[in-house]
ZADREN-416826 format. One record per residue: residue number from 1; residue in one letter; chain; x, y, z of N, C-alpha, C, O in turn. Coordinates in steps of 0.2 Angstrom, whole numbers, plus 2048, in hexadecimal, padded with zeros to 3 digits. Atoms other than C-alpha are relative to their C-alpha. Example, Ala and Ser with C-alpha at 12.3 -4.5 7.8 and 13.67 -1.06 7.14 Angstrom:
% residues 2
[voba 1, 'A', 'A', [804, 7FA, 800], [83E, 7EA, 827], [804, 806, 800], [809, 805, 803]]
[voba 2, 'S', 'A', [7FC, 7FA, 7FF], [844, 7FB, 824], [7FC, 805, 803], [7FF, 80B, 804]]
***
This chain:
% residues 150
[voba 1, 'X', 'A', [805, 805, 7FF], [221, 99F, F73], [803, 7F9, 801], [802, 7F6, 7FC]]
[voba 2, 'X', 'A', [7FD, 805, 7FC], [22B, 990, F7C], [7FA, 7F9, 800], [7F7, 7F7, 805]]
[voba 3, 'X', 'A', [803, 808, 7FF], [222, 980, F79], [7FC, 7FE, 7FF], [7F9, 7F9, 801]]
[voba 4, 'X', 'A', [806, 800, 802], [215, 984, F71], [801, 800, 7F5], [806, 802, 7F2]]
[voba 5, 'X', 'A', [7FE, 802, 808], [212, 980, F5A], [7FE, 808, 801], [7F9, 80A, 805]]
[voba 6, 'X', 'A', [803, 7FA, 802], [212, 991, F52], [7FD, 7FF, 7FA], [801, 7FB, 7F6]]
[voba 7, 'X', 'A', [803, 801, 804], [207, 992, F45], [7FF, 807, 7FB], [7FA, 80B, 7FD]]
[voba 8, 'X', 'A', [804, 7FC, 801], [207, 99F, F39], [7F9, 803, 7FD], [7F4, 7FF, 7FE]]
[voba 9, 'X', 'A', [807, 7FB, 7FF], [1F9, 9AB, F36], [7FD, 7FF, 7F6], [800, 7FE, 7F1]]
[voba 10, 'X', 'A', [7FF, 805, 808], [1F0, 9A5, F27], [7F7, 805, 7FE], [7F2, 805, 801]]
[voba 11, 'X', 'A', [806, 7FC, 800], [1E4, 9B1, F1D], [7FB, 7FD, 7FB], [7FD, 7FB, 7F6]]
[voba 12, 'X', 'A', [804, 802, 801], [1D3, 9AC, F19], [7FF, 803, 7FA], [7FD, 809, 7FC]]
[voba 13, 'X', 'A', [800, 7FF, 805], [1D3, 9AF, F06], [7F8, 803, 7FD], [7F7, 809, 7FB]]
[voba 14, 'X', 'A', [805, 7FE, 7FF], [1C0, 9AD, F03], [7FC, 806, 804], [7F8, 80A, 802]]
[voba 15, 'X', 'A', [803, 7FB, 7F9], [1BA, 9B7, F13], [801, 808, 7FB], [7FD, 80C, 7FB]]
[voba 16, 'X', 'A', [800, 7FA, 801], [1C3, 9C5, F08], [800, 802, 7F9], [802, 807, 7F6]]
[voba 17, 'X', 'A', [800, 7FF, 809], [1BE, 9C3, EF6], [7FA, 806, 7FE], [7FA, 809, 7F9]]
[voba 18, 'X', 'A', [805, 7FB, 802], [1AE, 9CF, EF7], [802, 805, 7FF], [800, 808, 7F9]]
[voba 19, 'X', 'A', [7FD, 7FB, 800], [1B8, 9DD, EFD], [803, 802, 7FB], [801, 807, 7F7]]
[voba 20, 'X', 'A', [7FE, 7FF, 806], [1C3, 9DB, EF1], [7FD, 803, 7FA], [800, 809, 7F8]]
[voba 21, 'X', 'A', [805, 7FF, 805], [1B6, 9DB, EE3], [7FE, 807, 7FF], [7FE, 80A, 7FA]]
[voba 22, 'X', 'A', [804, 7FC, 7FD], [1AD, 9EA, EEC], [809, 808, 7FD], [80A, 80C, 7F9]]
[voba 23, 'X', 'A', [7F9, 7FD, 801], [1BF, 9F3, EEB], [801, 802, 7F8], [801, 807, 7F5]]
[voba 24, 'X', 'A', [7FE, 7FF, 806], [1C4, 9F0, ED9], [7F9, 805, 7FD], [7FA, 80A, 7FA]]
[voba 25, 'X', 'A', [806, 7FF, 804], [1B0, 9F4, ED3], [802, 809, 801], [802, 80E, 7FD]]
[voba 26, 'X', 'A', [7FE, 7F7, 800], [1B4, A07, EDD], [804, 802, 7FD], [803, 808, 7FB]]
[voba 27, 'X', 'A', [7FA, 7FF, 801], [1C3, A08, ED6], [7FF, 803, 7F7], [801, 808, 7F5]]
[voba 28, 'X', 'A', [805, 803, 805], [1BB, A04, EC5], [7FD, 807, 7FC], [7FF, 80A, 7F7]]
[voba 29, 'X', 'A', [804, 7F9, 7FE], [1AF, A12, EC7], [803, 808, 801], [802, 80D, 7FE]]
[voba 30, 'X', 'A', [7FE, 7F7, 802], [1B8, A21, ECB], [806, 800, 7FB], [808, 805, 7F8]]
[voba 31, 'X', 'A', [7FC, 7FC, 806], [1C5, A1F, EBE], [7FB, 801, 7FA], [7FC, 807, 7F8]]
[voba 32, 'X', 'A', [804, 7FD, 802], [1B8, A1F, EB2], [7FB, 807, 800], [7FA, 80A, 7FB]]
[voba 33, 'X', 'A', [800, 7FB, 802], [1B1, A2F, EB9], [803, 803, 801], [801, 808, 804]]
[voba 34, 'X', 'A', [7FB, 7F9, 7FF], [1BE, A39, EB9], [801, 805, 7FB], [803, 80B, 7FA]]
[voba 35, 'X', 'A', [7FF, 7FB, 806], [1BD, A3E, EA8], [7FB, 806, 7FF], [7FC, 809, 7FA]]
[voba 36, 'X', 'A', [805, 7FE, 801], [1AE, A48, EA9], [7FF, 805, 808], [7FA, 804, 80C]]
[voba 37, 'X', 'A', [7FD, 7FB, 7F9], [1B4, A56, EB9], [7FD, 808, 7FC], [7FF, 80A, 7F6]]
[voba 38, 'X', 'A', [801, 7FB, 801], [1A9, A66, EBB], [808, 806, 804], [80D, 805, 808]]
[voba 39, 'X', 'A', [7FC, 7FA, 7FC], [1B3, A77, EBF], [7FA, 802, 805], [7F4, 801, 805]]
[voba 40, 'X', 'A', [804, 7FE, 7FD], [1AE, A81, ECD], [7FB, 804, 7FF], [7F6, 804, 802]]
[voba 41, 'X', 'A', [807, 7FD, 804], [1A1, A8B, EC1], [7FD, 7FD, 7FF], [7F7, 800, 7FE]]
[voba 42, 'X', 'A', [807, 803, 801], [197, A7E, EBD], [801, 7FD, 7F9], [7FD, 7FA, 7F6]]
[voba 43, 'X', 'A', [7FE, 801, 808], [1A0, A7C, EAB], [804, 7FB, 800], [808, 7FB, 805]]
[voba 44, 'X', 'A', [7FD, 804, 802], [1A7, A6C, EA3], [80A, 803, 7FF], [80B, 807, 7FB]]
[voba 45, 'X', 'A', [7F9, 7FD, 802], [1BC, A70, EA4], [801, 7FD, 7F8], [805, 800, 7F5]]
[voba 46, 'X', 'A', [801, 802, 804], [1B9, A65, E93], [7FF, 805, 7FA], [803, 805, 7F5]]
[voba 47, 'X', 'A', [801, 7FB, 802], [1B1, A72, E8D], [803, 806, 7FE], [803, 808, 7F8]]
[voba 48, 'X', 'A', [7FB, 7FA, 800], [1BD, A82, E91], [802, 802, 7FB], [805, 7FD, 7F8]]
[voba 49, 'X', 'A', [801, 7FA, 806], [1BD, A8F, E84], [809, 800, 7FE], [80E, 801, 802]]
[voba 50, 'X', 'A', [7F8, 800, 801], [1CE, A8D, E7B], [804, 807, 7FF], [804, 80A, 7F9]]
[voba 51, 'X', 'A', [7FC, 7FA, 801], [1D8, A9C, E7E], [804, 802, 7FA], [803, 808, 7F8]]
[voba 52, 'X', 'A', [7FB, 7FF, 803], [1E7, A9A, E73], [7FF, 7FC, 7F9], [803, 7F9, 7F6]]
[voba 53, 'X', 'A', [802, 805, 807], [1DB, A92, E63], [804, 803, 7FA], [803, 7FF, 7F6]]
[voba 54, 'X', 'A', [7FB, 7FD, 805], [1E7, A9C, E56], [807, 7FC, 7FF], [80A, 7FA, 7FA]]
[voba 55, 'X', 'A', [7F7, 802, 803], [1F9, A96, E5B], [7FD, 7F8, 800], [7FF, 7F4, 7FB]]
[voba 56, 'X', 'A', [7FF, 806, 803], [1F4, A86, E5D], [7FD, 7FA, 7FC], [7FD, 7F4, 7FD]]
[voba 57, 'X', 'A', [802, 802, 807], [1EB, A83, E4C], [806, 7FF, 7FE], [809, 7FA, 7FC]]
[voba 58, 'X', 'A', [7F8, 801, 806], [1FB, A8A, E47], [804, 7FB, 800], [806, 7F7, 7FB]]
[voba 59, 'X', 'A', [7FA, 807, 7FE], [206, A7D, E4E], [7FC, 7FA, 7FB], [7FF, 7F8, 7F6]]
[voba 60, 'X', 'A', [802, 804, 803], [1FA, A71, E49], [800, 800, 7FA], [802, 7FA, 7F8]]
[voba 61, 'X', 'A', [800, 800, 807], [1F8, A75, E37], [803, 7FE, 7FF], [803, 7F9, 7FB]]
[voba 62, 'X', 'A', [7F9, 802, 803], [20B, A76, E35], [801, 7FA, 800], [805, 7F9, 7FB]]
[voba 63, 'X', 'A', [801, 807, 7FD], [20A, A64, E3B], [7FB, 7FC, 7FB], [7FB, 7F6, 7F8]]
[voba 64, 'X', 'A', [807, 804, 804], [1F9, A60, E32], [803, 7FF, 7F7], [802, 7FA, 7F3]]
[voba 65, 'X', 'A', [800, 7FF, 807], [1FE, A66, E1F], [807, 7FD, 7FD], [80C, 800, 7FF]]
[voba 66, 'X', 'A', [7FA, 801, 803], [20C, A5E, E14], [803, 805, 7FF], [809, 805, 800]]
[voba 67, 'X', 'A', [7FE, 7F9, 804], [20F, A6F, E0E], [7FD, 805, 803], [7F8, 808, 800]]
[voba 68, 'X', 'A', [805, 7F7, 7FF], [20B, A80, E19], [800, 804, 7FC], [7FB, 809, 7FD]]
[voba 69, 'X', 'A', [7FF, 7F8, 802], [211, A8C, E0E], [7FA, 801, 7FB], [7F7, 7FD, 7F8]]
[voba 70, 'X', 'A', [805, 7FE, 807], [207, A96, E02], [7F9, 7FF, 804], [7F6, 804, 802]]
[voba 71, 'X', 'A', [809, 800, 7FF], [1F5, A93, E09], [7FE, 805, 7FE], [801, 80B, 7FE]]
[voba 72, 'X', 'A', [805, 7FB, 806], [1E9, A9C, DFF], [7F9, 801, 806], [7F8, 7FD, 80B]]
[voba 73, 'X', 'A', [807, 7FE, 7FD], [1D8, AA5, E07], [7FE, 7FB, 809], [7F9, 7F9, 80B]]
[voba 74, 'X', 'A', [806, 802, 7F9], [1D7, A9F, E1A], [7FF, 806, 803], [800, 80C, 804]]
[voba 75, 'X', 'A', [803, 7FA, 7FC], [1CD, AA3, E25], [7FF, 7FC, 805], [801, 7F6, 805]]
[voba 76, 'X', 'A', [803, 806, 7FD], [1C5, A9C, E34], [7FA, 804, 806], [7F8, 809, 804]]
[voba 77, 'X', 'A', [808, 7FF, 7FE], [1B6, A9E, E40], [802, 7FF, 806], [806, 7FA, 808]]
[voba 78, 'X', 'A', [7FE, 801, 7F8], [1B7, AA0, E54], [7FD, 7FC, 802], [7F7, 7FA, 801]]
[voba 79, 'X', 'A', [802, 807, 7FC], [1B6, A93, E5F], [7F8, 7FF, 802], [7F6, 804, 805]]
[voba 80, 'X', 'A', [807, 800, 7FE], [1A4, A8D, E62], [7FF, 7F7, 800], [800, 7F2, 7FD]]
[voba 81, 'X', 'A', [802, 808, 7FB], [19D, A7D, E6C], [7FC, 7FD, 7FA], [7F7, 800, 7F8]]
[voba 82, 'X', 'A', [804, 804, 806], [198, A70, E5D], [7FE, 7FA, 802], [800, 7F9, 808]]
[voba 83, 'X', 'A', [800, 808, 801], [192, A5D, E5D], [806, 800, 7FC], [807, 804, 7F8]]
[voba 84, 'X', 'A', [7F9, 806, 803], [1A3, A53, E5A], [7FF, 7FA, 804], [801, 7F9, 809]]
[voba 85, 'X', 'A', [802, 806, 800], [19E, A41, E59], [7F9, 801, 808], [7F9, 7FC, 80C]]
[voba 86, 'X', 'A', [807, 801, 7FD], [18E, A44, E64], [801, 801, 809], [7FD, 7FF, 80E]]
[voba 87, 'X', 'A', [7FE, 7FC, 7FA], [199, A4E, E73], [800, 808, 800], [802, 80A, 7FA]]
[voba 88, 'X', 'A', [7FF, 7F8, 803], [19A, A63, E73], [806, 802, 801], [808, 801, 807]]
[voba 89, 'X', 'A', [7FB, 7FD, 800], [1AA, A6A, E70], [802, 805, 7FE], [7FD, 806, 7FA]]
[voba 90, 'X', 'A', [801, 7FC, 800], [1B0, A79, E6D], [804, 7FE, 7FA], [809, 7FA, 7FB]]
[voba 91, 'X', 'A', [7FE, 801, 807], [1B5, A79, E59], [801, 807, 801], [7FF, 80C, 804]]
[voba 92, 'X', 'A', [7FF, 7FA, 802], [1BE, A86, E50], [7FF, 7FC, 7F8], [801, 7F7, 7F6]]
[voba 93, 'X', 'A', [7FE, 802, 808], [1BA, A86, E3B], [805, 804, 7FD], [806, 80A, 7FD]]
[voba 94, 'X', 'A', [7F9, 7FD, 806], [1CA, A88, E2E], [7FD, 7FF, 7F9], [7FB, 7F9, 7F6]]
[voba 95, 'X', 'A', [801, 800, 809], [1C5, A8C, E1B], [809, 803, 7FF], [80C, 807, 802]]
[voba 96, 'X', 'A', [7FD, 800, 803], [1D4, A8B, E12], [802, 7FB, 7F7], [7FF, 7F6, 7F5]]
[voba 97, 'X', 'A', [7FE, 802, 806], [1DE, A88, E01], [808, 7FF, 800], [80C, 803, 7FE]]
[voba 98, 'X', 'A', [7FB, 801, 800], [1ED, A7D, E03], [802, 7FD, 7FC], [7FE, 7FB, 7F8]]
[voba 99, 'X', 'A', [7FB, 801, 808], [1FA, A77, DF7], [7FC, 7F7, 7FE], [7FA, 7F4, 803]]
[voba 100, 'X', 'A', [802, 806, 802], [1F4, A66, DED], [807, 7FE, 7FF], [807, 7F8, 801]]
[voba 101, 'X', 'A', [7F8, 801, 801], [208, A64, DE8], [804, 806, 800], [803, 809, 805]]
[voba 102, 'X', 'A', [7FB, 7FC, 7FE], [215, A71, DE6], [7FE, 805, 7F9], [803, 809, 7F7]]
[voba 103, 'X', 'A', [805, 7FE, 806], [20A, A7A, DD5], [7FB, 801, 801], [7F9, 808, 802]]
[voba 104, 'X', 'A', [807, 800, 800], [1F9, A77, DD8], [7FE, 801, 807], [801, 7FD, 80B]]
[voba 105, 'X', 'A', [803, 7FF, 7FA], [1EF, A7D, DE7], [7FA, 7FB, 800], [7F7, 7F9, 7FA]]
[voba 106, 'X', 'A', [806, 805, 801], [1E0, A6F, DEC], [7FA, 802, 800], [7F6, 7FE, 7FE]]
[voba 107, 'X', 'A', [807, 7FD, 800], [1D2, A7B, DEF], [7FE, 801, 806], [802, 7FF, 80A]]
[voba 108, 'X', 'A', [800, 800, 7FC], [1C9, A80, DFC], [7FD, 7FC, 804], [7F7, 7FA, 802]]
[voba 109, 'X', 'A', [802, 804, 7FA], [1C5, A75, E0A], [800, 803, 809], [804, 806, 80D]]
[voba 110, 'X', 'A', [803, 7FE, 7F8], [1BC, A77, E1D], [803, 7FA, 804], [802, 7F4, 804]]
[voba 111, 'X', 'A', [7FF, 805, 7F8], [1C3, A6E, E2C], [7FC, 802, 806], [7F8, 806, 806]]
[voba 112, 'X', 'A', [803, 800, 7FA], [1BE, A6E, E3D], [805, 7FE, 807], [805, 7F8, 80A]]
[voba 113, 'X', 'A', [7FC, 800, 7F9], [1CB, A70, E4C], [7FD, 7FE, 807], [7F9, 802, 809]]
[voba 114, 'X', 'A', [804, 801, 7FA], [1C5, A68, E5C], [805, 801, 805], [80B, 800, 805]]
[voba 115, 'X', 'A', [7F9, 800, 7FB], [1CC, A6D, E6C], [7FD, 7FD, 806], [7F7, 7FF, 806]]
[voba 116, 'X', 'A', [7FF, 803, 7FB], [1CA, A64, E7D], [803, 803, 804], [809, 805, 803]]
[voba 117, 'X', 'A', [7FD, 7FD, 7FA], [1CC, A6C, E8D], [807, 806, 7FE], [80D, 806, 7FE]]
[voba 118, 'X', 'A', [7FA, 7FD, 802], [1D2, A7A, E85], [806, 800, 7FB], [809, 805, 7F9]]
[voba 119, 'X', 'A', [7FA, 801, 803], [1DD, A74, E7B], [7FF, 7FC, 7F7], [7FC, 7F7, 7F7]]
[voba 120, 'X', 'A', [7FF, 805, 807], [1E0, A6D, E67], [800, 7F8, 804], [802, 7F6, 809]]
[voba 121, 'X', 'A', [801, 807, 7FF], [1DB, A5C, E67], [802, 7FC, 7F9], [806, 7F8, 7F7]]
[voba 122, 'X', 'A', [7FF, 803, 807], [1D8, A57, E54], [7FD, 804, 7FA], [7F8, 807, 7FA]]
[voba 123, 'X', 'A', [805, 7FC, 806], [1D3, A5D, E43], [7F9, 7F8, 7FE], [7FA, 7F2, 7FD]]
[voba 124, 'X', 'A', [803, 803, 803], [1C3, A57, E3D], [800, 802, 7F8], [7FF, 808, 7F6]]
[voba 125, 'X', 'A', [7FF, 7FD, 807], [1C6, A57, E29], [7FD, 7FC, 7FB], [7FE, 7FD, 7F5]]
[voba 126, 'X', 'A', [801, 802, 808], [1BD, A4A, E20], [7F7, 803, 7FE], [7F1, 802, 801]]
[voba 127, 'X', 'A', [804, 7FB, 802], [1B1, A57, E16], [7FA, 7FD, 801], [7F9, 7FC, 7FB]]
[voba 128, 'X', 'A', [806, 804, 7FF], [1A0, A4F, E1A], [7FE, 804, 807], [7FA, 808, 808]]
[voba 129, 'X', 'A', [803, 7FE, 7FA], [1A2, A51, E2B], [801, 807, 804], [7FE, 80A, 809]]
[voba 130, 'X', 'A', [7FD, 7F8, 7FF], [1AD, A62, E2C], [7F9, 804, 7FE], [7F5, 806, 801]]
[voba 131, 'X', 'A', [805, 7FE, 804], [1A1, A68, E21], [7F8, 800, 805], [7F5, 805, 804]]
[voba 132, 'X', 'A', [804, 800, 7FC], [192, A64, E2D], [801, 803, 807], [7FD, 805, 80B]]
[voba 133, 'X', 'A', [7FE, 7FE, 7FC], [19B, A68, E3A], [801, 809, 802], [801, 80C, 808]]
[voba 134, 'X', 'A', [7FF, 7F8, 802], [19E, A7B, E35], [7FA, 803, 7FC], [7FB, 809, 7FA]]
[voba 135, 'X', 'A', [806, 7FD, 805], [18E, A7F, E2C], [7FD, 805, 803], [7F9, 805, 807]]
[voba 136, 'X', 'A', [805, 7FC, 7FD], [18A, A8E, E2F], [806, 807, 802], [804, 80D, 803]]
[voba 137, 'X', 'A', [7FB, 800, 7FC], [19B, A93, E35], [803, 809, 7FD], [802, 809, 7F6]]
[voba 138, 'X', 'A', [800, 7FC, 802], [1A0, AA5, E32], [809, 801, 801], [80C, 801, 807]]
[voba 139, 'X', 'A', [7FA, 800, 800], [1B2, AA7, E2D], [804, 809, 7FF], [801, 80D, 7FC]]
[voba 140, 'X', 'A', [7FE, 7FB, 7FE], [1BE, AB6, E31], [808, 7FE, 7FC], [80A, 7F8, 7FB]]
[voba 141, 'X', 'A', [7F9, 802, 803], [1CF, AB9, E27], [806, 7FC, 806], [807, 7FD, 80C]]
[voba 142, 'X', 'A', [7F9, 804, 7FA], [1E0, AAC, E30], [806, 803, 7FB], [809, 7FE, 7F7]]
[voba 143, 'X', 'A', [7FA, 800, 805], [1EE, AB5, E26], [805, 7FE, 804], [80A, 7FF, 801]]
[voba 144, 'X', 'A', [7FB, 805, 7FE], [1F9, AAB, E32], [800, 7F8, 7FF], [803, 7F3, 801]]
[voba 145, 'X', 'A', [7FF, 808, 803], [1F5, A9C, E2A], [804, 801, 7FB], [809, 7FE, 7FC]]
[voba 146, 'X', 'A', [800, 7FF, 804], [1F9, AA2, E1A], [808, 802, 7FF], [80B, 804, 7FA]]
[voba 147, 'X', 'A', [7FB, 7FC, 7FF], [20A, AA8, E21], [806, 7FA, 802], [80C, 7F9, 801]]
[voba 148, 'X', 'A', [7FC, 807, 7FE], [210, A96, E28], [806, 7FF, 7FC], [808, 803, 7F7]]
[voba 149, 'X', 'A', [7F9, 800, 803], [221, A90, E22], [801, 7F7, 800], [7FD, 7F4, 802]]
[voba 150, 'X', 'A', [800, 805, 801], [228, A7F, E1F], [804, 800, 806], [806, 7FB, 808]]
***
């Protein structure tokens, strides 16, 4: 372009702030709903029935208790869809009697296992809400709790 001023190309800032706006809010939007995805059956994947709820109590207990060894009288109760904090999930109850120190056992006490998509999540343990949470809960012998090791 000989003989002519070139001027670059100059973009209208305004003209493209709605879009913008419009862009971020979608954006916004589905990352929010992504947590909350049915499966092809019509069931929350949230939901999904924890297959391998035994091993990995286990893991977790070994993890949760100062002291695995020795556990006295557990038991625990198969997986069933509870309120946990006012969502349903699919809880397992553990009744056991683990060590108070390296002498004295602490007594028995109820937890409540949560699992998410399947999988361990967290223990609910403070006895109020375990306790509400399992009422009712019919428990079955876990002599692999009882078997745990350091």
């Amino acid at each position: 372009m000989r003989g002519r001023d070139f001027e670059p190309m100059r973009l209208d800032c305004a003209r493209w702030r709605p879009l913008g706006a419009l862009v971020g809010v979608t954006l916004l939007l589905g990352a929010c709903a992504h947590h909350h995805h049915q499966d092809d059956d019509g069931t929350d994947e949230v939901n999904t029935y924890p297959a391998n709820y035994k091993s990995e109590i286990l893991g977790a207990m070994h993890a949760y208790l100062n002291d695995p060894t020795g556990i006295r009288d557990p038991g625990l109760a198969e997986p069933a869809l509870k309120p946990v904090n006012g969502t349903n999930h699919y809880v397992v109850c553990l009744r056991y009697n683990g060590k108070k120190n390296a002498k004295e056992y602490a007594g028995s006490r109820d937890i409540a296992a949560v699992f998410i998509a399947g999988r361990f999540d967290h223990f609910v343990d403070t006895p109020n809400t375990a306790n509400e949470i399992c009422a009712g809960a019919t428990y079955a012998p876990f002599p692999e709790l009882g078997k745990l090791t350091r």
